[in-house]
Backbone as CSV, one residue per row, in Angstrom:
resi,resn,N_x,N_y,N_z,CA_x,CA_y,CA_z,C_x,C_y,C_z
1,UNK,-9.823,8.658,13.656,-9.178,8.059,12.506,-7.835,8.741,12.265
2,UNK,-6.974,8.178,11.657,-6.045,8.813,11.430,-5.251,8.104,9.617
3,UNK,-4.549,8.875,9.103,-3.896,8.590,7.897,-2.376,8.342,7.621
4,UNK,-2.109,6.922,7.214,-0.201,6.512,7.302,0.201,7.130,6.119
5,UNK,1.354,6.958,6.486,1.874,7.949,5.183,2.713,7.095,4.100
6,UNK,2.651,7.470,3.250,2.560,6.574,1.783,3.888,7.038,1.129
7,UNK,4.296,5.860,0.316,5.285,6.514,-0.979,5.109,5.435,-2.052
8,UNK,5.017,6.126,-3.102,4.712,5.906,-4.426,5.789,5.577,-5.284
9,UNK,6.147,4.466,-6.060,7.260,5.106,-6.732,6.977,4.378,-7.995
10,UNK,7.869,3.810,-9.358,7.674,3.406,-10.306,9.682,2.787,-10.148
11,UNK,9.399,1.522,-10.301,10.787,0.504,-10.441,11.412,0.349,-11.805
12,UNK,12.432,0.205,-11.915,12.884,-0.039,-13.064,12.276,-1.130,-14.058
13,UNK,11.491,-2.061,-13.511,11.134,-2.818,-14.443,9.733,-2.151,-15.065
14,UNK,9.578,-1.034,-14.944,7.949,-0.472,-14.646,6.875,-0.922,-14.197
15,UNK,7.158,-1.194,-13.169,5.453,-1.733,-11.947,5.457,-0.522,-11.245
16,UNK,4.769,-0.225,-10.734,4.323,0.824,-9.479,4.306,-0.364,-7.960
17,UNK,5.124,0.214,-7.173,5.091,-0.187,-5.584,4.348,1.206,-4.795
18,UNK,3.358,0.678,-3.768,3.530,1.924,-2.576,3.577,1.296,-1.369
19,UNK,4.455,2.424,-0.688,4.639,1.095,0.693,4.222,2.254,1.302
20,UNK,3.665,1.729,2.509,2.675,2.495,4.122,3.114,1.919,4.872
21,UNK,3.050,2.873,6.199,3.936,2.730,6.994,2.549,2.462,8.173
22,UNK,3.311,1.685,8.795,1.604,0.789,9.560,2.062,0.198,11.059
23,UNK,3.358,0.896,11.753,3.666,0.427,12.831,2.523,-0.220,13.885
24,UNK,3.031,-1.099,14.619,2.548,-1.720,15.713,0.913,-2.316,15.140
25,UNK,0.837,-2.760,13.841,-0.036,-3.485,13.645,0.236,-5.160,12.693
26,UNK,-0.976,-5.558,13.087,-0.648,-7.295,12.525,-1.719,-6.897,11.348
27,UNK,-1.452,-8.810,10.806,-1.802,-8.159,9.052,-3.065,-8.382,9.091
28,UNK,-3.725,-9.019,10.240,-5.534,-9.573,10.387,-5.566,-7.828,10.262
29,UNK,-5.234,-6.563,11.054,-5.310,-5.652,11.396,-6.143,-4.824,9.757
30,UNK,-5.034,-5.097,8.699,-4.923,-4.506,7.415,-5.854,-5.713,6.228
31,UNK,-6.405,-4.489,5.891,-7.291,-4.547,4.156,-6.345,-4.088,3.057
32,UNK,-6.456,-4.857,2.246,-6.228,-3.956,0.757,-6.974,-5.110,0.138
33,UNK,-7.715,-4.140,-0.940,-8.884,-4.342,-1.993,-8.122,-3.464,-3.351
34,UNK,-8.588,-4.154,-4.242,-8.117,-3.677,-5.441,-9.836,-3.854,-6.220
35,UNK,-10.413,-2.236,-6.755,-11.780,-2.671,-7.436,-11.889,-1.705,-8.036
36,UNK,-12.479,-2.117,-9.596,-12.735,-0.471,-10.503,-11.629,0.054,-10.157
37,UNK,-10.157,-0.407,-10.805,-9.131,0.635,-10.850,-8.719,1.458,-9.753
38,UNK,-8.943,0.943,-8.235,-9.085,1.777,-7.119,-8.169,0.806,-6.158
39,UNK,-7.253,1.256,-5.670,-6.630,0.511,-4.482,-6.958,0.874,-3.529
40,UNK,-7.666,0.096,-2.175,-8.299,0.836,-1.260,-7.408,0.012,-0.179
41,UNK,-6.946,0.933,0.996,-6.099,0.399,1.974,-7.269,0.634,3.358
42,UNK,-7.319,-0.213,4.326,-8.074,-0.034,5.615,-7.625,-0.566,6.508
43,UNK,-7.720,-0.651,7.511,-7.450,-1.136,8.655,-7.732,-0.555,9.820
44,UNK,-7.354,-0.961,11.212,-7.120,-0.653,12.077,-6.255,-0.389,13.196
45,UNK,-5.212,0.350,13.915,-4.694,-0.235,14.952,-5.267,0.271,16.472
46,UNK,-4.662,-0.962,17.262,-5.741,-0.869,18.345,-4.725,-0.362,19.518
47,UNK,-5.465,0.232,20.677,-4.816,1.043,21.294,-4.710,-0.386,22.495
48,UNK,-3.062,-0.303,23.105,-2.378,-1.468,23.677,-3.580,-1.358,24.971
49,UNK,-4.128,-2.895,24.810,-4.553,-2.994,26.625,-3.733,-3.543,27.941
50,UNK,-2.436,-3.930,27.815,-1.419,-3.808,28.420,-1.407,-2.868,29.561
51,UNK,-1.667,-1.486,29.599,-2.059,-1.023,30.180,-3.053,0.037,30.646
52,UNK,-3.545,0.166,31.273,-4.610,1.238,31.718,-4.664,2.248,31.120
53,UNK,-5.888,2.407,31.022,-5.607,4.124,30.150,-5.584,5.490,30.865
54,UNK,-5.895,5.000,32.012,-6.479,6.236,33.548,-4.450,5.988,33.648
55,UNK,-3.535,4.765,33.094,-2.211,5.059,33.917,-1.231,5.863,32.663
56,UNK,-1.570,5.988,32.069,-0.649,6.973,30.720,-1.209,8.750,30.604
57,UNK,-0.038,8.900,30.702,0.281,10.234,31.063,0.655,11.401,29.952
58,UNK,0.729,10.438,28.709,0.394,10.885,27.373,0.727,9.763,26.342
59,UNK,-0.146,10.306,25.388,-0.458,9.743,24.675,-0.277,10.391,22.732
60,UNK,0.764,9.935,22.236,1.019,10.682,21.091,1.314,10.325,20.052
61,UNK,1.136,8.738,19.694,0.660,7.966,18.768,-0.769,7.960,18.439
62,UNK,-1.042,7.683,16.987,-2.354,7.656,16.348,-3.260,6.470,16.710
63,UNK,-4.843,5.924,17.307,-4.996,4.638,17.072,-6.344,4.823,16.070
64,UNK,-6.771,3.787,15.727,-8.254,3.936,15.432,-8.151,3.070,14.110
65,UNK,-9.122,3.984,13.451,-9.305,3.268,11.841,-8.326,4.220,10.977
66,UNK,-8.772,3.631,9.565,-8.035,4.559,8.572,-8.417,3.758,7.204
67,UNK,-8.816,4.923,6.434,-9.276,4.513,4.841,-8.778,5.357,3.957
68,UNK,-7.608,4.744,3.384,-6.811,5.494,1.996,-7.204,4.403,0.674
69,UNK,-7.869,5.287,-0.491,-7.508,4.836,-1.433,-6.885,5.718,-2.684
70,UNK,-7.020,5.268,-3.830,-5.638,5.307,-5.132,-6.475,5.626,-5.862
71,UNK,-6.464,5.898,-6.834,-6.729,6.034,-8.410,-6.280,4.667,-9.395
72,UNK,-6.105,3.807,-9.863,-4.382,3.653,-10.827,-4.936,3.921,-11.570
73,UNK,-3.796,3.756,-12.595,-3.413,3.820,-14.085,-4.210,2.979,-14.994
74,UNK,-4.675,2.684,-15.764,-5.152,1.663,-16.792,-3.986,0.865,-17.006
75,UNK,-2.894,0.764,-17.101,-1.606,0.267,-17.454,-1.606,-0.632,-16.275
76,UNK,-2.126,-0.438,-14.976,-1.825,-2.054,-14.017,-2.449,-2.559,-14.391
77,UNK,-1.842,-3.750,-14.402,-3.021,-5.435,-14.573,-2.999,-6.004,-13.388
78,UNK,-4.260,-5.202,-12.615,-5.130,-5.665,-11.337,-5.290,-6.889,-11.288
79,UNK,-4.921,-7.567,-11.762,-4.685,-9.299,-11.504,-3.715,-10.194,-11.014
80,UNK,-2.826,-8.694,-10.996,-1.675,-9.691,-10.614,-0.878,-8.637,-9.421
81,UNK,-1.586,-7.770,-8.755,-1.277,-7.134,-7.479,-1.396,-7.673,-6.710
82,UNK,0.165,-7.793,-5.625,0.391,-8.688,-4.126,0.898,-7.380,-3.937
83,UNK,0.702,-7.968,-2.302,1.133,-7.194,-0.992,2.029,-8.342,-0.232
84,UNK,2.920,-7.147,0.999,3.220,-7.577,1.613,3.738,-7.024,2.855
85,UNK,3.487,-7.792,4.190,3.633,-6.463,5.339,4.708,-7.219,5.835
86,UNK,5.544,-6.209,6.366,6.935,-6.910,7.268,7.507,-5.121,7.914
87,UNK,7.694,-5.484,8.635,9.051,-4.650,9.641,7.933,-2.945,10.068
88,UNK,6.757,-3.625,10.023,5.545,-2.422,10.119,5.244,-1.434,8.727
89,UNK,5.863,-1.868,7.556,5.492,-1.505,6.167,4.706,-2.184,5.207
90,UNK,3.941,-1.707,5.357,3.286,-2.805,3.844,3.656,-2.281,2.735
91,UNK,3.564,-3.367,1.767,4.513,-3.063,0.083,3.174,-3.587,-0.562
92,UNK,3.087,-2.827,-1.068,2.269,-3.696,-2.645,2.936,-3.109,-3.329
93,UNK,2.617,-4.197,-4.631,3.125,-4.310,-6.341,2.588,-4.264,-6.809
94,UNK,2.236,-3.401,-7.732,1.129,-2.861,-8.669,1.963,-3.595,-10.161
95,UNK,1.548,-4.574,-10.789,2.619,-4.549,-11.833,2.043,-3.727,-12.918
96,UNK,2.608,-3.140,-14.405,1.958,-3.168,-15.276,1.223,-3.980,-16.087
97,UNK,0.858,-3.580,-17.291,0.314,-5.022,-18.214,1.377,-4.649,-18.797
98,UNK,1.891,-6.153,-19.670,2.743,-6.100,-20.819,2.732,-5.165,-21.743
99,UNK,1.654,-5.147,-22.322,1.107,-3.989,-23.596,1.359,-2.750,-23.679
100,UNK,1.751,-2.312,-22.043,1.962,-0.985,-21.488,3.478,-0.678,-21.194
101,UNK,4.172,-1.452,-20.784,6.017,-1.404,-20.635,6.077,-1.263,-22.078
102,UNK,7.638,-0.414,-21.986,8.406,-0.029,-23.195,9.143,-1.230,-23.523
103,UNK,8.994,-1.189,-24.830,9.802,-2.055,-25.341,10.811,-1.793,-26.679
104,UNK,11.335,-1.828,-27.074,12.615,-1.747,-27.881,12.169,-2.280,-29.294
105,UNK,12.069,-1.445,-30.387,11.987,-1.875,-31.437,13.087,-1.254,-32.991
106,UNK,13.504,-2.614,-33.238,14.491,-2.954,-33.864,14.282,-1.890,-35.427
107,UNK,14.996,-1.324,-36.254,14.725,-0.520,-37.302,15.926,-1.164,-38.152
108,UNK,15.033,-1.573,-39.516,15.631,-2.286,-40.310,16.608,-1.173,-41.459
109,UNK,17.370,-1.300,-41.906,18.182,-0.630,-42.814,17.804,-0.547,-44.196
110,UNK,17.421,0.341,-44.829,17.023,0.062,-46.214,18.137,0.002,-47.734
């Protein structure tokens, strides 16, 4: 097994994104589950049968499985988390709930 490496961040609009880095795999390859507040990432990548394995002379890429999951926040609203894989990164969008972004409140003059 082996583990991709992750980055976390928080966007200006306040959602949480983390994108993983998932070279040389397709998206049948990749899981993400969102359950009980838990983002769970899985997948697999598979080692190329292209060629022989008796003909490689090293070998220094990761293959196999891999199971990362998250914690979140109470503040995402797990209902409305997409993903998306392109250029060997997957992105998910964690958004917040409304209730939870800052919002601006007006103070009246007495």
């Amino acid at each position: 097994s082996w583990t991709p490496a992750v980055d976390i961040f928080e966007t200006e609009n306040h959602d949480l994104v983390l994108k993983a880095e998932l070279p040389g795999m397709t998206r049948e390859d990749i899981e993400v589950t969102v359950e009980n507040n838990t983002l769970i990432l899985k997948g697999q990548k598979k080692f190329e049968a292209e060629v022989k394995e008796e003909n490689y002379r090293r070998v220094e890429r990761t293959y196999g499985t891999f199971h990362r999951s998250f914690t979140l926040p109470n503040t995402v609203d797990t209902s409305k988390v997409g993903a998306d894989y392109k250029n060997g990164v997957l992105t998910v969008k964690l958004p917040f709930r409304e209730e939870a972004k800052p919002r601006t409140i007006s103070v009246d003059v007495a």
